[in-house]
C-alpha positions in Angstrom: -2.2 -26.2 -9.0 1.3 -28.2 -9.0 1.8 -31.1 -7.2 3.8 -29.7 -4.7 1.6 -26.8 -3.7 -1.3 -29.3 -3.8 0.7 -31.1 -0.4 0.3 -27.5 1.3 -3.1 -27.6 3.7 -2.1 -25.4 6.3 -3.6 -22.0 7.2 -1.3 -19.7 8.8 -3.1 -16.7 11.0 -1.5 -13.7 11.7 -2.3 -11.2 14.2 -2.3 -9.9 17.6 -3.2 -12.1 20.6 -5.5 -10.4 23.4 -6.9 -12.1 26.7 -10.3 -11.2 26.9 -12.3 -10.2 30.0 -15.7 -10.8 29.1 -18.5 -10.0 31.3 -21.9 -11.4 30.6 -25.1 -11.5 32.2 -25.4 -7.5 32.0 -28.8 -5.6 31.0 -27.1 -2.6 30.4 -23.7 -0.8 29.1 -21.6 0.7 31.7 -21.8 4.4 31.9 -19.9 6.9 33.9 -20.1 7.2 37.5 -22.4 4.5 37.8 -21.3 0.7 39.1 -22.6 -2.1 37.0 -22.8 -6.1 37.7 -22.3 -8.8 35.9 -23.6 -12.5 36.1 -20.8 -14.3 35.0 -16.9 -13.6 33.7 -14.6 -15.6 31.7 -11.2 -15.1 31.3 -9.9 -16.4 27.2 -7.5 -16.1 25.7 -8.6 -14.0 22.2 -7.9 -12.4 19.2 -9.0 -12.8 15.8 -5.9 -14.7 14.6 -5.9 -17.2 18.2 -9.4 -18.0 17.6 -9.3 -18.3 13.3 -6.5 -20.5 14.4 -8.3 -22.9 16.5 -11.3 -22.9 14.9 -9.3 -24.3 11.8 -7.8 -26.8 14.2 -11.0 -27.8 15.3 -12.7 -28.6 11.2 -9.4 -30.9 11.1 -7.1 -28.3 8.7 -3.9 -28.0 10.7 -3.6 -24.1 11.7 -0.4 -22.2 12.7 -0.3 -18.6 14.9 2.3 -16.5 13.5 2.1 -13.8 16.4 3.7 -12.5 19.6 2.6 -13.2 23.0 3.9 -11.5 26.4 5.7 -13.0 29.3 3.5 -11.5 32.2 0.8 -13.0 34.2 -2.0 -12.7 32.2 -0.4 -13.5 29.1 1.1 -16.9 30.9 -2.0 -17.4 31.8 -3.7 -17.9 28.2 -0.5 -19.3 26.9 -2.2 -22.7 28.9 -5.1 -22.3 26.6 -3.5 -21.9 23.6 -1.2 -25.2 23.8 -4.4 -26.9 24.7 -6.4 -25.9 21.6 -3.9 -28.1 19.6 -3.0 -24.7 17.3 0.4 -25.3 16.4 2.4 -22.5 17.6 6.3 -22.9 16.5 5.8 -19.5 15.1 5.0 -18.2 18.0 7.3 -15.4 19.3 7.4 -14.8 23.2 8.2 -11.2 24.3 8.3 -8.9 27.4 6.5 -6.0 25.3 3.9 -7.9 23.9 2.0 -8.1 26.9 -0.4 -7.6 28.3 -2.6 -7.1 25.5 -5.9 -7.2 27.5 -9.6 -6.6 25.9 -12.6 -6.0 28.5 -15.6 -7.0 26.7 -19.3 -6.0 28.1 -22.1 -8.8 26.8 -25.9 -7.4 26.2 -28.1 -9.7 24.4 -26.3 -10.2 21.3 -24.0 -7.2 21.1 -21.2 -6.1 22.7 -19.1 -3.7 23.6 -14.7 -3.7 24.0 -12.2 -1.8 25.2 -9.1 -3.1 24.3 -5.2 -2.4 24.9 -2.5 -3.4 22.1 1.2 -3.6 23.7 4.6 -3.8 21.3 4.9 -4.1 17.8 2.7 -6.9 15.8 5.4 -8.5 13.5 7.0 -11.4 15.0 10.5 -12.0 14.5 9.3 -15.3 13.0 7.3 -13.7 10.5 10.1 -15.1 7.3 10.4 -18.6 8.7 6.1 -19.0 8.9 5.7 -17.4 5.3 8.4 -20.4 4.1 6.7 -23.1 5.5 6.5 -25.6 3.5 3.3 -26.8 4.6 1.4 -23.5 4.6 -1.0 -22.9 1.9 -2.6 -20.1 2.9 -2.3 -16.8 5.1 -5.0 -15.2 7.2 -4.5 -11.8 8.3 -7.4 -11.1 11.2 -7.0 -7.5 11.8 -6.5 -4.6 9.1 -3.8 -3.1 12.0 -1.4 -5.9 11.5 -1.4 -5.1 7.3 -1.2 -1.3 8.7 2.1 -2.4 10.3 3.1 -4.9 7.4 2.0 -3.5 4.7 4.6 -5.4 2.6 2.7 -8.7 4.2 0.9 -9.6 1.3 3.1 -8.8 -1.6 5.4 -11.3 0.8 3.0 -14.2 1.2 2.0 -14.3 -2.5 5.9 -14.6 -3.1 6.3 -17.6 -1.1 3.2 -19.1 -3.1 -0.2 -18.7 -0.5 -3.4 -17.0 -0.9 -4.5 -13.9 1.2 -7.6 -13.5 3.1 -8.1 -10.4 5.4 -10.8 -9.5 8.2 -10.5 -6.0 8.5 -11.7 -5.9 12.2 -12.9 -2.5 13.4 -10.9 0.1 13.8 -12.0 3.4 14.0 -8.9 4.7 13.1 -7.8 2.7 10.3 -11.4 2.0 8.8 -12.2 5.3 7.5 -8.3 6.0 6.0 -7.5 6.9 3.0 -6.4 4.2 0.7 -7.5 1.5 2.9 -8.8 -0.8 -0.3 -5.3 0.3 -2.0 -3.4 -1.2 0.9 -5.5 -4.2 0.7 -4.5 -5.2 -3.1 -4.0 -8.5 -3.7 -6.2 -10.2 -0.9 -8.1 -12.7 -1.7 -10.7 -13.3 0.1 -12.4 -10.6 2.1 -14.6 -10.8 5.3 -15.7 -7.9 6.9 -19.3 -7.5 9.0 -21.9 -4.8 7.9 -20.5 -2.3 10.0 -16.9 -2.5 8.9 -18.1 -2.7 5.2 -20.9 0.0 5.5 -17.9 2.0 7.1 -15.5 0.8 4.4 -18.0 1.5 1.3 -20.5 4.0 2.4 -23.3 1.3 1.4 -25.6 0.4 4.6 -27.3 -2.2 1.9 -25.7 -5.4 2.0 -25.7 -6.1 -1.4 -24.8 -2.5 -2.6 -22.0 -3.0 -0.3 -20.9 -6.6 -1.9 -21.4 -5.4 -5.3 -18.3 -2.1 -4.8 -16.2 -4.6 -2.6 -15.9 -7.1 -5.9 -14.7 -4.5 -7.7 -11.6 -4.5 -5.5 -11.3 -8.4 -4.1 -12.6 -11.6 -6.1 -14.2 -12.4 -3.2 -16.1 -11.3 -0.6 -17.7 -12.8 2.8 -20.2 -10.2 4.8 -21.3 -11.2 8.3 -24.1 -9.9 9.7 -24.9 -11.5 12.9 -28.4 -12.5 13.3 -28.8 -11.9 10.1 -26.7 -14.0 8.8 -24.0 -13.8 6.3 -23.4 -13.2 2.2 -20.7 -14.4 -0.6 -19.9 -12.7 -3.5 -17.7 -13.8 -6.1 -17.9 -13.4 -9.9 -20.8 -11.3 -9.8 -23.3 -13.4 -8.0 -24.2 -12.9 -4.3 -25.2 -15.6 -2.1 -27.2 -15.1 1.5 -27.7 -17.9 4.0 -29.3 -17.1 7.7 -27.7 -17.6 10.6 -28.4 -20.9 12.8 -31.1 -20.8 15.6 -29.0 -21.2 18.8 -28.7 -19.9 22.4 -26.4 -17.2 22.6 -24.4 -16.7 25.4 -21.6 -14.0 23.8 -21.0 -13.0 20.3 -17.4 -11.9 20.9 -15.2 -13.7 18.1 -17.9 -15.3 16.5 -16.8 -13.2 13.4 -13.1 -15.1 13.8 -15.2 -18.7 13.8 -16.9 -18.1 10.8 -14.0 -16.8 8.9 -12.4 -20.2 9.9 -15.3 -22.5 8.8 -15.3 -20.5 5.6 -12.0 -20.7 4.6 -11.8 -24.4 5.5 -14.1 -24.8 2.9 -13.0 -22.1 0.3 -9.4 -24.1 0.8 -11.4 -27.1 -0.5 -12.9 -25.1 -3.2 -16.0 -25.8 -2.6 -18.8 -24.1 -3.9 -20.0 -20.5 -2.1 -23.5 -22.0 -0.5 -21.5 -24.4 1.0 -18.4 -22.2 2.5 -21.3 -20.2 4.1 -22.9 -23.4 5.4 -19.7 -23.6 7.2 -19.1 -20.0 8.6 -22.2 -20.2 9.7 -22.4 -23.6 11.5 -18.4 -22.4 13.2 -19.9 -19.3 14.2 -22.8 -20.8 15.5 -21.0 -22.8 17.9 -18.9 -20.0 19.0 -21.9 -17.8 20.3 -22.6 -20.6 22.7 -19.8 -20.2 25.3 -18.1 -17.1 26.6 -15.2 -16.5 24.7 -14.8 -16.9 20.9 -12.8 -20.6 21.3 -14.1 -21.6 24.5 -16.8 -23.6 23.4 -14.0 -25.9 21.7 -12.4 -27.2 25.1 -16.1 -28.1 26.3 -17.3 -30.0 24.1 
């Protein structure tokens, strides 16, 4: 690494930027024609990208948002939050049609359901000035759908000298494509959950599943909840359980671990120890509603 590449620390994250309706404190999923009651709500601002983002803010790493946000209510709204979380957002690009992106999430015990609206085009028109940044070592691409709409995104961010890591984040309608692991050459770092890389690989077995992802990225992070998670790099495979906490809502807990491991994979540190801290920012996550919530509380 050359010494001016070694002064880089920062991660950029790159995505779209929901608020998040979360309902908990619901024994059942809604179904039709029936009305349903929740215990508690909580209004966050989300996203895998917002919540990456402060979650690397919150390990100490300085974290950038390279998105768009809306100018209506609801997106003024979680604006608030977002300046609060100490994310630095001078990439961030303020638009009429990128709002409202709203997701309504429905908490049962530890899964959850969304429903989600996306608003406007992902790429910001701050997209060349981020990838230049001279402090940026690193981009983090939350959601598959923003490469969909970029798919130049990481030939361009390996020109400008960073490293790649992508959560695919379900979509039902990008998952299953055609050359989705094509589109993702040249990532490095991959970190789906068993669902999105059972759906990905055709492999329910976790380790079956890590085993064909190497083939295509030179490494590999699987969530799996409860479970929880597994490395892969070089050939060997790594598994570390999840912590024993209360949880209160698992939505974005996904984003907090990919932030507490790439904090450490930054640091190159070894693959027990990145999963030690995926696991511990996830971990905290679960405890609040809303993936960065539990940040402002404690």
């Amino acid at each position: 690494m050359s010494s001016s590449h070694a002064k880089r620390s920062a991660v950029l994250c790159i995505g779209r930027i929901y608020c998040d309706l979360i309902f908990t404190g619901v024994d059942e999923m809604p179904v039709l024609g029936r009305e349903l009651f929740a215990e508690g709500m909580e209004i966050a601002a989300g996203g895998g990208a917002y919540i990456a983002a402060a979650h690397v803010t919150h390990v100490g790493r300085k974290a950038a948002l390279v998105a768009r946000l809306g100018t209506d209510p609801l997106s003024r709204g979680i604006g608030d939050q977002m300046h609060a979380s100490g994310v630095d957002l001078q990439f961030l690009e303020h638009a009429a049609d990128a709002g409202p992106q709203v997701t309504v999430a429905t908490v049962v015990g530890q899964d959850r359901a969304f429903l989600t609206r996306r608003a406007g085009p992902a790429k910001p028109a701050t997209l060349d000035a981020a990838l230049g940044w001279d402090e940026a070592l690193h981009l983090h691409i939350a959601e598959y759908a923003t490469l969909h709409e970029m798919p130049d995104l990481v030939t361009r961010a390996k020109a400008n000298g960073l490293t790649v890591s992508l959560d695919p984040s379900w979509d039902a309608a990008l998952i299953y494509g055609p050359g989705f692991l094509e589109a993702c050459a040249g990532v490095d770092l991959f970190l789906p959950n068993l669902e999105e890389a059972e759906a990905i690989t055709g492999l329910p077995n976790p380790q079956a599943a890590l085993s064909m992802l190497q083939a295509s990225f030179p490494h590999v992070a699987l969530k799996g909840g409860g479970t929880g998670a597994w490395a892969a790099a070089g050939g060997d495979v790594l598994h570390a359980p999840a912590q024993d906490v209360t949880v209160v809502d698992t939505t974005g807990a996904g984003d907090a671990f990919n932030a507490g491991f790439l904090d450490a994979w930054l640091d190159q540190r070894d693959m027990q120890t990145c999963l030690a801290s995926g696991i511990r920012a996830g971990g905290l996550a679960v405890q609040t509603a809303g993936g960065a919530t539990a940040l402002s509380i404690r």
